[in-house]
C-alpha positions in Angstrom: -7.0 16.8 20.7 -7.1 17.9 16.8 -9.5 14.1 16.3 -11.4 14.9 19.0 -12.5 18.9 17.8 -12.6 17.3 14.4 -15.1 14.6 15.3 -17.6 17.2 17.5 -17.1 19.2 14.6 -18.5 17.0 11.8 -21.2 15.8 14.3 -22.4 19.2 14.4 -24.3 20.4 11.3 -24.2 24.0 11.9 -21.6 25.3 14.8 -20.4 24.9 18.0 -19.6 27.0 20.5 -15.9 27.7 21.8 -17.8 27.2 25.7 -19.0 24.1 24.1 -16.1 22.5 23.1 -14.0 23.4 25.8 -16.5 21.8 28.5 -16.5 19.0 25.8 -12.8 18.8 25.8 -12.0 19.8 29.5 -9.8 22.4 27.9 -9.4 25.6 28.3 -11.4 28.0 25.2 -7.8 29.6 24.4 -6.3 25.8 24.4 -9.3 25.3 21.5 -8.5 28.4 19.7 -4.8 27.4 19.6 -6.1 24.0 18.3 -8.5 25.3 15.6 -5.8 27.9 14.3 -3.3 24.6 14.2 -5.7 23.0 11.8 -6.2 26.0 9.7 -2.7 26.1 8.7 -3.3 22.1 7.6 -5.5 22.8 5.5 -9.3 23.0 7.2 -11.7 25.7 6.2 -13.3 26.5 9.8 -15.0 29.3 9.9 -15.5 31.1 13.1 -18.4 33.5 13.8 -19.9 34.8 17.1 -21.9 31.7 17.6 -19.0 29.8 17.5 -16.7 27.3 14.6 -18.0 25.4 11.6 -16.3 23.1 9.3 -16.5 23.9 6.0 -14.1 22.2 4.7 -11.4 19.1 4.6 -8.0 18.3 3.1 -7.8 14.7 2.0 -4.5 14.6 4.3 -3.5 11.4 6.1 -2.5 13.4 9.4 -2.1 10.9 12.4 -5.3 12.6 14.2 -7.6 11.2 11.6 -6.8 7.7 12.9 -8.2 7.7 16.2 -6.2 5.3 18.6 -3.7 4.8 15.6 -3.0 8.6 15.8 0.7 7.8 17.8 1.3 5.3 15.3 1.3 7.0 12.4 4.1 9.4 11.0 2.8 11.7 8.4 5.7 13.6 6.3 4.6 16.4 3.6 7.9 15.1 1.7 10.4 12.4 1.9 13.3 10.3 0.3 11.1 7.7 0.6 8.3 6.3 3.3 10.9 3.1 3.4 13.6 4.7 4.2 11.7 6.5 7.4 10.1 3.5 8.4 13.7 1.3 8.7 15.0 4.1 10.8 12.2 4.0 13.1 12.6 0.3 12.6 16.3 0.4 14.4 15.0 2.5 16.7 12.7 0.1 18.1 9.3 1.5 17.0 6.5 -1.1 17.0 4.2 -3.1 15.2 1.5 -1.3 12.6 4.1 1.9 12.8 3.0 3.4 9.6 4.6 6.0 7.3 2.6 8.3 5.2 3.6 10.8 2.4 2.1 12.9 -0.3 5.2 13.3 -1.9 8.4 10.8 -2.4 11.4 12.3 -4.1 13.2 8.9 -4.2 10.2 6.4 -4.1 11.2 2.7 -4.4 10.2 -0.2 -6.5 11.2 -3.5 -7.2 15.2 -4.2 -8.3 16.2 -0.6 -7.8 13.6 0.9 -9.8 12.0 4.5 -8.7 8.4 4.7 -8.0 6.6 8.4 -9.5 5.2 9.9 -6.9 2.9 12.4 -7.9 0.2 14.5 -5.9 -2.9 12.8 -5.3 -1.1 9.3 -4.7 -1.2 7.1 -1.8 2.5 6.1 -0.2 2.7 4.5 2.7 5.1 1.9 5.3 3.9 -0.3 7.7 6.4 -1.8 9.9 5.7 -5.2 11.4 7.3 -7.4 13.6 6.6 -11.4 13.1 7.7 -13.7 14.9 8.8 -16.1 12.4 12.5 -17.2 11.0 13.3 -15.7 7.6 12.0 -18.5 5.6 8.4 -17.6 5.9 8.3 -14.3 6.5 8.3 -13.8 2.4 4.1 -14.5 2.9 3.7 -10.9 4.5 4.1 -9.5 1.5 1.7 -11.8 -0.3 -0.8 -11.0 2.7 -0.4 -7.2 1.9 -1.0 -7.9 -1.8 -3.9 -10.1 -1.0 -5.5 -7.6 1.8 -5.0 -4.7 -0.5 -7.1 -6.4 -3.5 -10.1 -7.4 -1.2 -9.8 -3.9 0.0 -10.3 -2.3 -3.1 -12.6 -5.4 -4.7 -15.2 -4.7 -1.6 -14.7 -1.0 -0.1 -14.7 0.7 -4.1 -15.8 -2.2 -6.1 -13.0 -2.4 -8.3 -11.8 -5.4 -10.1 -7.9 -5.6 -8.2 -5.8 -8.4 -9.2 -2.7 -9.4 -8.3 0.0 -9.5 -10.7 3.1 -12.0 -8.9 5.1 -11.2 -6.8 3.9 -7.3 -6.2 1.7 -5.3 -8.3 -2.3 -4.9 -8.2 -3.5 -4.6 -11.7 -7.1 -3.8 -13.1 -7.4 -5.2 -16.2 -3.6 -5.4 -17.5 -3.0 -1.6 -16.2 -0.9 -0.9 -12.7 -3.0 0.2 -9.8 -0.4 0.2 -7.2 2.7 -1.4 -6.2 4.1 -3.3 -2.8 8.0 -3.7 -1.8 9.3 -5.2 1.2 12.2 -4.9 2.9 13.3 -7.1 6.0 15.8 -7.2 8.5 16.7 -10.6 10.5 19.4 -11.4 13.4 20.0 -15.5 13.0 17.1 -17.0 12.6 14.5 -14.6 14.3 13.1 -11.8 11.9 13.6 -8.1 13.3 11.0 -6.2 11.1 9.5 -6.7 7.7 8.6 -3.3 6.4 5.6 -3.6 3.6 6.0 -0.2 1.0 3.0 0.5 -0.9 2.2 3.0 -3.6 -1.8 3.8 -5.1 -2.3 5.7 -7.8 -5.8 7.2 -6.0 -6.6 10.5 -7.3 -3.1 11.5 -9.3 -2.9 11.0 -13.2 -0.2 8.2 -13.7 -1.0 7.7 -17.6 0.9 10.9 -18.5 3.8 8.9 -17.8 3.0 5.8 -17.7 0.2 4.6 -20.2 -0.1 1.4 -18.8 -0.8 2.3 -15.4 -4.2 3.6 -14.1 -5.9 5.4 -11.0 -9.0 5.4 -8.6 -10.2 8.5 -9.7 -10.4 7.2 -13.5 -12.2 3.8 -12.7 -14.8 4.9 -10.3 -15.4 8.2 -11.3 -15.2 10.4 -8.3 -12.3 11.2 -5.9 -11.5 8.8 -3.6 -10.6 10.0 -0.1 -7.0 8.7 0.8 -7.2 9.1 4.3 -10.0 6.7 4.3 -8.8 4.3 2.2 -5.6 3.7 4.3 -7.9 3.2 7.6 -10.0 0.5 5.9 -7.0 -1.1 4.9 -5.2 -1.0 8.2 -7.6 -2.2 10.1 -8.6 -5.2 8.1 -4.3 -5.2 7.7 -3.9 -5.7 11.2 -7.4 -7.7 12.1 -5.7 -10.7 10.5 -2.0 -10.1 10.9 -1.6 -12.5 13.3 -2.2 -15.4 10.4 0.3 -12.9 7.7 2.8 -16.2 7.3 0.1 -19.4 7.7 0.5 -21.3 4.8 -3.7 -20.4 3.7 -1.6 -17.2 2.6 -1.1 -18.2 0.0 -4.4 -19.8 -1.0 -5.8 -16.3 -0.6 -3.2 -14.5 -2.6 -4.5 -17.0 -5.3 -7.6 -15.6 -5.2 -6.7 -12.2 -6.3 -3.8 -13.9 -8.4 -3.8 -12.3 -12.5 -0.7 -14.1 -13.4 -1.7 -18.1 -12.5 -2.6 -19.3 -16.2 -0.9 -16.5 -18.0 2.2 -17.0 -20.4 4.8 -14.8 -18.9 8.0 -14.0 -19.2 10.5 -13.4 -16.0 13.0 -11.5 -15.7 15.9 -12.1 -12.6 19.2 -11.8 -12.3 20.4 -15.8 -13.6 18.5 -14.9 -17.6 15.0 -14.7 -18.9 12.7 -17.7 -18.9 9.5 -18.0 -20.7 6.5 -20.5 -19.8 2.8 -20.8 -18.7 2.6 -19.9 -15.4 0.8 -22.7 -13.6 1.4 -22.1 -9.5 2.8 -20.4 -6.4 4.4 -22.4 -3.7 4.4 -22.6 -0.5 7.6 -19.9 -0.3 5.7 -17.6 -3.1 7.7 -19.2 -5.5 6.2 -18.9 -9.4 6.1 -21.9 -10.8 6.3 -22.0 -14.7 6.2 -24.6 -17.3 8.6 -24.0 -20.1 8.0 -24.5 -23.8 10.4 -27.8 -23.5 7.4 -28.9 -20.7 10.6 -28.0 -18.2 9.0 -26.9 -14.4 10.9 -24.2 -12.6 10.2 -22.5 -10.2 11.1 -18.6 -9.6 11.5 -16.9 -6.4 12.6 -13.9 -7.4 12.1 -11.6 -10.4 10.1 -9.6 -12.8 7.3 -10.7 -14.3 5.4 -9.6 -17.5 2.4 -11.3 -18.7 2.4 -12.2 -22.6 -0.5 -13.0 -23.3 -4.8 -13.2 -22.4 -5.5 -15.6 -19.7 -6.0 -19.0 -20.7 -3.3 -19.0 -23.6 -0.6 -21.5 -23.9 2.7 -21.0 -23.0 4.7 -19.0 -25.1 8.0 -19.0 -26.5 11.0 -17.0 -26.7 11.2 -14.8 -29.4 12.9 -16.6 -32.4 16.2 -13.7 -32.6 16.3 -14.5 -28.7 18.6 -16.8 -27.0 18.6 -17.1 -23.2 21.7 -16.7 -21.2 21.6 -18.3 -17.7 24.4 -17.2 -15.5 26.6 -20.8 -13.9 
C-alpha cells in the first residue's frame, strides 16, 4: 500500500486529497493516514495541508515498496553482518528465486578469500539468491553473468566505462567500482542456491580509504539514485537468467573483460604465477601464458594487473622466487 500512495503521489504535481486516495485505494482515510505517517518516519517529506498530502521529498532508500511486484521479494535491513549472511538463511529456509537482500550498512561485509568489504553510507549492497538448475560444475558462470549484467548496466543506464577485472571486480579505468562474491550450496550433483553479493560504491567516498577505488557520484557528476539502479539491474538480471550458465556466458563476460591481454599476476592458495593473460574457459578459468611460454590455467585466485593493456607478459620480480605447494 506504501508503492501504491507513493506512485499517486508523484503523479500528482500539487496534492491529493485524503478522500482521493482512499477511493483510490479502497481504503479507509484513517488506513491512509496510518500509511503516510509510516512513511514519514522512513524518511519522506509529505506535507499535509487542508487540501490534502504532497511529496516533497524522497530518501534514496531501497525499501521493498519501491519495487512494485518485487516488493515481497525484497528484504531491506538498515544494518547487517552482512547481506550474505541474510540471504543463506533465507536460502535454508526455502525462500525463492530473485530473493534479494539490501543494506545501507554492513558491519561485516565480505569479499573475496576472507577479505572485509567497507561499507560506508551512500553504497550499494545487495544478495540475490538464485536457484539453477544445473550440477555444480557450471554453476561458476552465474557469477560471470552478474559481472557481465552489472557492466552493461552501468555502460548503458549511466554511461560509464565498467570493465570487468577476472574473476569479480568492475573497474573504470584501473580504479574499483564495485565487487561480486558468490557463495553456493549443492546436495550431490543438483545445486541448492547460488547466492550473488555485490557491493557499488554509488554515492559514498571510497578514496579516503582506498585510493584506488572510485564511485558513481565522482565519474558522472551527480548523485545517482540507488534505488533505481538496483531495479534496472534486476530486471535485466532476471530477463536473461534463464541463459546465467550457457556457455555464450562467457563470450559476454569477455566483452566487458579488463584483464584478457593484460600481464598479471595471481595470487591462490598453491603460489604466485606471473604471465600474459590470454583467455577464460569454458569453467571461468584464466588462462595465462608464463614468461617460460608455459599455459596454465587458474580457477581460482586473485588477480592484479601489472601492466597497460597490450604489454607483454611480465616477469617475476628478480628477488622473487615462486613457491608452489605439492
Amino acid at each position: 500500500m506504501k508503492g501504491k500512495i507513493l506512485t499517486l503521489l508523484r503523479q500528482d504535481s500539487q496534492v491529493i486529497s485524503g478522500e482521493a486516495l482512499s477511493a483510490e485505494l479502497g481504503i479507509s482515510r484513517v488506513s491512509v493516514w496510518k500509511h503516510i505517517q509510516a512513511l514519514r518516519q522512513a524518511g519522506y517529506d509529505i506535507a499535509g495541508t487542508a487540501k490534502g498530502y504532497g511529496l516533497k521529498s524522497e530518501p534514496d532508500t531501497p525499501f521493498g515498496w519501491e519495487f512494485g511486484a518485487r516488493e515481497n521479494q525484497i528484504f531491506y535491513c538498515d544494518r547487517v553482518t552482512s547481506t550474505m549472511d541474510v540471504a543463506r538463511t533465507l536460502s535454508r529456509k526455502g525462500c525463492p528465486s530473485m530473493t534479494v537482500v539490501v543494506a545501507d550498512r554492513q558491519t561485516r561485509g565480505r569479499g573475496r578469500l576472507k577479505r572485509q568489504w567497507r561499507s560506508q553510507v551512500g553504497g550499494l549492497y545487495f544478495t540475490v539468491v538464485t536457484r539453477p538448475a544445473v550440477g555444480p560444475m557450471l554453476a561458476g558462470r552465474l557469477n560471470f553473468y552478474a559481472a557481465a549484467v552489472l557492466a552493461q548496466t552501468l555502460d548503458e543506464h549511466l554511461q560509464v566505462a565498467a570493465r570487468v577485472k577476472w574473476p569479480n571486480d568492475i573497474l573504470v579505468g584501473e580504479k574499483k567500482l564495485c565487487g561480486l562474491l558468490a557463495e553456493m550450496a549443492a546436495e550431490g550433483d543438483q545445486v541448492d542456491f547460488v547466492n550473488i553479493g555485490i557491493g557499488i560504491n554509488v554515492n559514498n567516498a571510497p578514496q579516503t580509504s582506498e585510493p584506488q577505488a572510485t564511485d558513481l557520484k565522482t565519474l558522472v557528476g551527480r548523485d545517482v539514485s540507488r534505488k533505481h539502479l538496483l531495479a534496472v539491474f534486476l530486471d535485466r538480471f532476471e530477463s536473461e537468467l534463464a541463459q546465467a550458465t550457457e556457455p555464450a556466458v562467457i563470450e559476454r563476460w569477455k566483452r566487458y573483460a579488463a584483464t584478457l591481454q593484460r600481464s598479471v599476476k595471481v595470487v591462490t592458495t598453491r603460489g604466485t604465477f606471473y604471465g600474459k593473460a590470454v583467455d577464460v574457459d569454458d569453467q571461468g578459468g584464466l588462462i595465462i601464458v608464463e614468461p617460460s611460454g608455459a599455459r596454465r590455467t587458474v580457477v581460482y585466485g586473485d588477480c592484479f594487473h601489472q601492466a597497460p593493456a597490450g604489454s607483454e607478459a611480465c616477469a617475476p620480480p628478480p628477488h622473487q622466487t615462486r613457491k608452489i605447494d605439492p
